[in-house]
ZADO-1210 file (C-alpha; in nm, 4 decimals, padded with zeros to 6 digits):
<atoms>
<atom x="08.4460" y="08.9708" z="11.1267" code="UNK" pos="1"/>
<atom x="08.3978" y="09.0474" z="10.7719" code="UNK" pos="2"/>
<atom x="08.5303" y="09.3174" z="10.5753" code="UNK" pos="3"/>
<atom x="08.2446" y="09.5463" z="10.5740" code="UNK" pos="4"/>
<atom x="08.1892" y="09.4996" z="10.9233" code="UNK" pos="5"/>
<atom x="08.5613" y="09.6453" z="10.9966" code="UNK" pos="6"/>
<atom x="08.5416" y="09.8880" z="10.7523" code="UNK" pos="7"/>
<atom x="08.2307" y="10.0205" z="10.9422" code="UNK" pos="8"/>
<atom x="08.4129" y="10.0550" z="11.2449" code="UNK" pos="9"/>
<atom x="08.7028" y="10.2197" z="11.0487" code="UNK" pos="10"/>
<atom x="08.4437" y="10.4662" z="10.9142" code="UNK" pos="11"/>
<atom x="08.3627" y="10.5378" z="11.3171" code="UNK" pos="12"/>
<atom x="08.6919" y="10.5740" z="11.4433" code="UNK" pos="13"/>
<atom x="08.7577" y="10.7721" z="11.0867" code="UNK" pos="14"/>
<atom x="08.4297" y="11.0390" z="11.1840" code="UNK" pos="15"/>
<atom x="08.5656" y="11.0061" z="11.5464" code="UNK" pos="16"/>
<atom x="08.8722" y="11.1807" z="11.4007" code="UNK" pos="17"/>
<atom x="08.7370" y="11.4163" z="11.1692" code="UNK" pos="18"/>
<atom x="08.5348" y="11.5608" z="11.4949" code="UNK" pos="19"/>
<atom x="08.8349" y="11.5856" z="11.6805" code="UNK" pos="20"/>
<atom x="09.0148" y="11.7703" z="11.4263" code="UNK" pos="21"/>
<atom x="08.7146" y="12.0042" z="11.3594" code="UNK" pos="22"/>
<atom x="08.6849" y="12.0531" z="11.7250" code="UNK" pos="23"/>
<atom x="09.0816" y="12.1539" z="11.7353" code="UNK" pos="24"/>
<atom x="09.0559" y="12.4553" z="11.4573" code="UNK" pos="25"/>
<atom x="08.7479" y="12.5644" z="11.6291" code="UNK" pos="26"/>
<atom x="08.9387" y="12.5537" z="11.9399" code="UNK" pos="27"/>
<atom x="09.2365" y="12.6942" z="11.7913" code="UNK" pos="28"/>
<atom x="09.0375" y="12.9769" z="11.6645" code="UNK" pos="29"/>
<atom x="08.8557" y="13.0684" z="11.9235" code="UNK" pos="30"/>
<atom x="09.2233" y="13.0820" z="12.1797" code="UNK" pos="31"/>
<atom x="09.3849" y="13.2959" z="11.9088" code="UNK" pos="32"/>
<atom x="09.0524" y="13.5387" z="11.9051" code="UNK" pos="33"/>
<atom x="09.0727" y="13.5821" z="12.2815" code="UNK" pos="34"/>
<atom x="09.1702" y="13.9342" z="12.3885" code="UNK" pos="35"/>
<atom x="09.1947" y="13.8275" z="12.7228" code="UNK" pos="36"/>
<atom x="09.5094" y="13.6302" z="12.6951" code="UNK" pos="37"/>
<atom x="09.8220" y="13.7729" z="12.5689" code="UNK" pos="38"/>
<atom x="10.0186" y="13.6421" z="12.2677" code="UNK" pos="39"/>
<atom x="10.2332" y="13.4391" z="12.5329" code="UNK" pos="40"/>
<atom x="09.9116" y="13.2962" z="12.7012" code="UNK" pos="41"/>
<atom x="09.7628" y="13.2502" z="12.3347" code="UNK" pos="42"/>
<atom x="10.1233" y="13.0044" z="12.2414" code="UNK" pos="43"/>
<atom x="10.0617" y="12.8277" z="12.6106" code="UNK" pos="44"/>
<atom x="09.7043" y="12.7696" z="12.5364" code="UNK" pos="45"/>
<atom x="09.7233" y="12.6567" z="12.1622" code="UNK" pos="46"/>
<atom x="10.0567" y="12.4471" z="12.2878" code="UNK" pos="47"/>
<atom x="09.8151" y="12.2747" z="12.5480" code="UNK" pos="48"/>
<atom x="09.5461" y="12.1941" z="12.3076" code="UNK" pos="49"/>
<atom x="09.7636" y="12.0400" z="12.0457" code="UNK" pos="50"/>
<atom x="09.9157" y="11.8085" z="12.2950" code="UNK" pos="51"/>
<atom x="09.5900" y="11.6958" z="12.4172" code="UNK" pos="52"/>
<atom x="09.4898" y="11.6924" z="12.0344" code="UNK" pos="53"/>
<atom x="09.7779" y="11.5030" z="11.9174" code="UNK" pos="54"/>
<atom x="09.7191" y="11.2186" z="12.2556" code="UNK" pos="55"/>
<atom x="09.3539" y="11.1899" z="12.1305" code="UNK" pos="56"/>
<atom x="09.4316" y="11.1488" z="11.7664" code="UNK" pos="57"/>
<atom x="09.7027" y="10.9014" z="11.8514" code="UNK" pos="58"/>
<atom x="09.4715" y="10.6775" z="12.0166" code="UNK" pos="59"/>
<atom x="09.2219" y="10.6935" z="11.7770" code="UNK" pos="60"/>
<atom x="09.5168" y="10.6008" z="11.5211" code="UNK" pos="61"/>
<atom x="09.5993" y="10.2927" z="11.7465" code="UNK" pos="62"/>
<atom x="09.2436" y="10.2173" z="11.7815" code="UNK" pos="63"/>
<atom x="09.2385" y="10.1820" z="11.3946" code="UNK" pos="64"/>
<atom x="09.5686" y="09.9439" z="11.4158" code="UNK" pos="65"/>
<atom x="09.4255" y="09.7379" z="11.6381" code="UNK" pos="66"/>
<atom x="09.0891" y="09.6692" z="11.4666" code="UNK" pos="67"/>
<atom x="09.2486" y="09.5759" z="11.1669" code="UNK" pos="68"/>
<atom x="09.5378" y="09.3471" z="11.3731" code="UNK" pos="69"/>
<atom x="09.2532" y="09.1392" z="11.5310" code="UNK" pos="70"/>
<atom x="09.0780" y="09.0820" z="11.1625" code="UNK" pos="71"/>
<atom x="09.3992" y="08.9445" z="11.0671" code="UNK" pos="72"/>
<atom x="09.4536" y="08.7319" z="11.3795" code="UNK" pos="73"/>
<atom x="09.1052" y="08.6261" z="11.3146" code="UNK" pos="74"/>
<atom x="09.1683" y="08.5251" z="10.9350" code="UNK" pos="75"/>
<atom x="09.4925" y="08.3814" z="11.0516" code="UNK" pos="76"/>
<atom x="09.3280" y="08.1394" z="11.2885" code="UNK" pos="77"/>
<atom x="09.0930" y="08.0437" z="11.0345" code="UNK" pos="78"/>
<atom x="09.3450" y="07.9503" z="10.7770" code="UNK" pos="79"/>
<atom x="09.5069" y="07.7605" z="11.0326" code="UNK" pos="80"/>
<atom x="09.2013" y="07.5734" z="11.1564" code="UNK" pos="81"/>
<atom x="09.1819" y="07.4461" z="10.8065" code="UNK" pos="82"/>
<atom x="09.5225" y="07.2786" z="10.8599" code="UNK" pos="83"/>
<atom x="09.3849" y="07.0727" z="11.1227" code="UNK" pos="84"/>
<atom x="09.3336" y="07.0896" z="11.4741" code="UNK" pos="85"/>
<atom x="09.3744" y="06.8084" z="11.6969" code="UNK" pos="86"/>
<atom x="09.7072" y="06.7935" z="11.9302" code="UNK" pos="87"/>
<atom x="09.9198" y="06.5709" z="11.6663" code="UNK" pos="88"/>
<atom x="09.8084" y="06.8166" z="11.4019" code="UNK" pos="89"/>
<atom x="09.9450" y="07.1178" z="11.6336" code="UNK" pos="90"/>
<atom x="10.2601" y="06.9891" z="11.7223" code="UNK" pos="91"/>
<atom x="10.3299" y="06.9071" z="11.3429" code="UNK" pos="92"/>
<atom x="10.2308" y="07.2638" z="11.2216" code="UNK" pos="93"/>
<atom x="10.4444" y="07.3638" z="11.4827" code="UNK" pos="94"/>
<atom x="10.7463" y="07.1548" z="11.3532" code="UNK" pos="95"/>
<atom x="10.6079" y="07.2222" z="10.9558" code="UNK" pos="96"/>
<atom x="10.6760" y="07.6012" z="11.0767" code="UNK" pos="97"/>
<atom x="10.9793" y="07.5754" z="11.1860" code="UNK" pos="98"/>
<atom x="11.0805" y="07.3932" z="10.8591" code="UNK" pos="99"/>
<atom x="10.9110" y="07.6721" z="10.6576" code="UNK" pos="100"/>
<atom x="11.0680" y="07.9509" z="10.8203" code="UNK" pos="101"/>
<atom x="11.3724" y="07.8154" z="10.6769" code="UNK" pos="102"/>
<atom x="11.2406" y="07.8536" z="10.3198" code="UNK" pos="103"/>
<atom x="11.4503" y="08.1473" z="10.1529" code="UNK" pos="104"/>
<atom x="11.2630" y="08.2172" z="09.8361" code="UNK" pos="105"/>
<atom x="10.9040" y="08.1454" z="09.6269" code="UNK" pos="106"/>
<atom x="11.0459" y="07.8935" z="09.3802" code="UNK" pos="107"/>
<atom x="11.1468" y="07.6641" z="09.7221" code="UNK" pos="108"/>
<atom x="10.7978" y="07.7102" z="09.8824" code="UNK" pos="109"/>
<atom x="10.6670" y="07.6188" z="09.5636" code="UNK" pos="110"/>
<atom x="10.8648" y="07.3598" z="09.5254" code="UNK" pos="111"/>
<atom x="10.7573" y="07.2001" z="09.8594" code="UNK" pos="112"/>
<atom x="10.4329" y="07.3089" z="09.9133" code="UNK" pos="113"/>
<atom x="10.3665" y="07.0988" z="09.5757" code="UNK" pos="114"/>
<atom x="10.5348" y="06.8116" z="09.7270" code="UNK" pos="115"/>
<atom x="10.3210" y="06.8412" z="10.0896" code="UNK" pos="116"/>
<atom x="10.0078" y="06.8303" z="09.8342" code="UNK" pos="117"/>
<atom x="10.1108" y="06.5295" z="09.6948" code="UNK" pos="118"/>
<atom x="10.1771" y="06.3472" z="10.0080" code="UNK" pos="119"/>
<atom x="09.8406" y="06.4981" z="10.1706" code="UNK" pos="120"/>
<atom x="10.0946" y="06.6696" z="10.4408" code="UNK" pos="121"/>
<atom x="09.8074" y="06.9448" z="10.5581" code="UNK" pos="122"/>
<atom x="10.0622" y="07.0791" z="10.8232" code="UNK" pos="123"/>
<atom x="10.3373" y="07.0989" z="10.5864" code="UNK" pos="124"/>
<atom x="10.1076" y="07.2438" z="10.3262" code="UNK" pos="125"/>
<atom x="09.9846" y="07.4934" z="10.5881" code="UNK" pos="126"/>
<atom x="10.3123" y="07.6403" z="10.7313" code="UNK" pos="127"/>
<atom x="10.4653" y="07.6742" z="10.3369" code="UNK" pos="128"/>
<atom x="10.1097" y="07.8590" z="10.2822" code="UNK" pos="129"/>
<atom x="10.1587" y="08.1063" z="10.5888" code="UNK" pos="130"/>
<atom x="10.5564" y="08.1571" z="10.5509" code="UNK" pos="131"/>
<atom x="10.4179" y="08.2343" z="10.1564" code="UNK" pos="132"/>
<atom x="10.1601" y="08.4836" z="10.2580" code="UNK" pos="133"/>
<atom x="10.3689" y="08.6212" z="10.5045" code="UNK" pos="134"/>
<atom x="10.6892" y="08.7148" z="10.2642" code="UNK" pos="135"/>
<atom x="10.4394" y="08.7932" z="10.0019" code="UNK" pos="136"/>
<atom x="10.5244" y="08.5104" z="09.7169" code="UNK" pos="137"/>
<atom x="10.1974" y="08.4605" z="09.4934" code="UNK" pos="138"/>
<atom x="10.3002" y="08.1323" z="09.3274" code="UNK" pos="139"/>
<atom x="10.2178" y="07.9138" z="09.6419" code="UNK" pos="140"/>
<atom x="09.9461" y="08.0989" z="09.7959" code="UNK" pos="141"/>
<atom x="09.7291" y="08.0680" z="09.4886" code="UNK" pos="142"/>
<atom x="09.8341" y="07.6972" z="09.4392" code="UNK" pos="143"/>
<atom x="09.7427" y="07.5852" z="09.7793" code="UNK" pos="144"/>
<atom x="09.3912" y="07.8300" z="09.7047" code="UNK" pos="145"/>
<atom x="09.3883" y="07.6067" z="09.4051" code="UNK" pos="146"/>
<atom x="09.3897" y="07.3328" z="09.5471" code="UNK" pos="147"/>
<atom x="09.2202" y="07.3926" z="09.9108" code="UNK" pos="148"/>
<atom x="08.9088" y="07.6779" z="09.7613" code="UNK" pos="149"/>
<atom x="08.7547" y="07.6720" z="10.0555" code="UNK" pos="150"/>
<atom x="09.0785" y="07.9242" z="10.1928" code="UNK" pos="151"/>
<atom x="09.0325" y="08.1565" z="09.9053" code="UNK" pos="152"/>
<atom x="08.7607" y="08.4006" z="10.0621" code="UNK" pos="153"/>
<atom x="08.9982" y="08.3651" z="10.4090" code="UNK" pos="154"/>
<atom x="09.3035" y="08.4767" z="10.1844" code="UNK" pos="155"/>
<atom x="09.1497" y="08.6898" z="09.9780" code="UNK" pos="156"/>
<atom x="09.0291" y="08.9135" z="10.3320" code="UNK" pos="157"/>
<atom x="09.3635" y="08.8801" z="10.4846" code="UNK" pos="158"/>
<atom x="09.5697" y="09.0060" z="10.1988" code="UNK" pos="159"/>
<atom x="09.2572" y="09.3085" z="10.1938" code="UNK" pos="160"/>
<atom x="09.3513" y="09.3767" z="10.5665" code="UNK" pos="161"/>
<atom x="09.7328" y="09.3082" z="10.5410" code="UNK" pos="162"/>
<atom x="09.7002" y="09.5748" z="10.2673" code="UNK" pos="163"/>
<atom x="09.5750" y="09.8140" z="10.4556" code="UNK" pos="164"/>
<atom x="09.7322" y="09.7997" z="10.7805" code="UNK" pos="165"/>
<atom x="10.0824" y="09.8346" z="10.5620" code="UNK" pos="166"/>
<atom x="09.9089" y="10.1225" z="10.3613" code="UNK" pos="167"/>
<atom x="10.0778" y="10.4003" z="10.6229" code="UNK" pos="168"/>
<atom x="10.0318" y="10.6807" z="10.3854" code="UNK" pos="169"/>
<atom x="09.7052" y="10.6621" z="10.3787" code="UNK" pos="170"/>
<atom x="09.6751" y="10.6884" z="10.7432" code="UNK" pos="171"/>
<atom x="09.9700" y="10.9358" z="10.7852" code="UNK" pos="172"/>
<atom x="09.7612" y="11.1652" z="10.5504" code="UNK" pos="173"/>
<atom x="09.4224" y="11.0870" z="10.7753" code="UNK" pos="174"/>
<atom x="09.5734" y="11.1843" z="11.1030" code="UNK" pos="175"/>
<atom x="09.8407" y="11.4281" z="10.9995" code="UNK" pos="176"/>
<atom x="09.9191" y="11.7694" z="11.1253" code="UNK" pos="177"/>
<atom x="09.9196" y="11.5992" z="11.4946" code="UNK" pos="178"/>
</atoms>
């Protein structure tokens, strides 16, 4: 899915929103104009509504979350099918992870992703990459994107969507006042 297509269905869930939160004032109004309930029934009423308001806004906030969690599952798996994909190439990215999960610091993963380049170790090369991207060291991302281009549009979305599922206050501001 590519970047404008998720930021179109952003915009929907987005205009989803805004009519849910117009619909609330209107609503909001119209309980605290209505002569027929007292100011007791008036604070049940408006209670009611923003609970209901708050589970739909919620969901629509989750819906958001998970659009943008399955764009980066989907760039994830198509960094990774770079790597390689038959069963000896799985069970050595599997390994390569475990190895680069050890990694404490940029200067190390650049230090062996260099060395996995040189020896043509893909699945080596591909777990320093995703422990890299993950803990958000620049140095060995853009030498493997160097070196493998054909990742750099794939890296270049997922950092985009990483970006903004991390960007809460952006979305707290969005949804707020629910």
């Amino acid at each position: 899915m590519s970047i404008a297509q998720v930021d179109s269905q952003l915009d929907a869930i987005r205009a989803e929103a805004k009519q849910v939160q117009e619909s609330h004032s209107r609503t909001i109004k119209e309980i605290n104009g209505d002569r027929s309930l007292s100011d007791e029934g008036k604070q049940t009423e408006t209670a009611q509504w923003k609970a209901a308001t708050k589970e739909r806004i919620d969901a629509l906030r989750n819906k958001e979350l998970a659009v943008v969690d399955a764009a980066i599952v989907d760039r994830e798996r198509l960094i990774d099918s770079k790597m390689g994909n038959t069963a000896s190439d799985i069970i050595a990215f599997r390994d390569a992870q475990d190895r680069a999960d050890r990694i404490e610091n940029a200067d190390e993963a650049q230090r062996v992703l260099e060395r996995a380049l040189r020896t043509s170790d893909a699945s080596l090369a591909g777990a320093v990459f995703r422990r890299s991207l993950s803990a958000g060291w620049k140095a060995p991302v853009e030498t493997l994107t160097t070196a493998r281009p054909e990742l750099a549009e794939a890296v270049k979305d997922l950092r985009t969507f990483a970006d903004f599922r991390d960007n809460k206050m952006a979305r707290t501001l969005f949804y707020s006042g629910f």
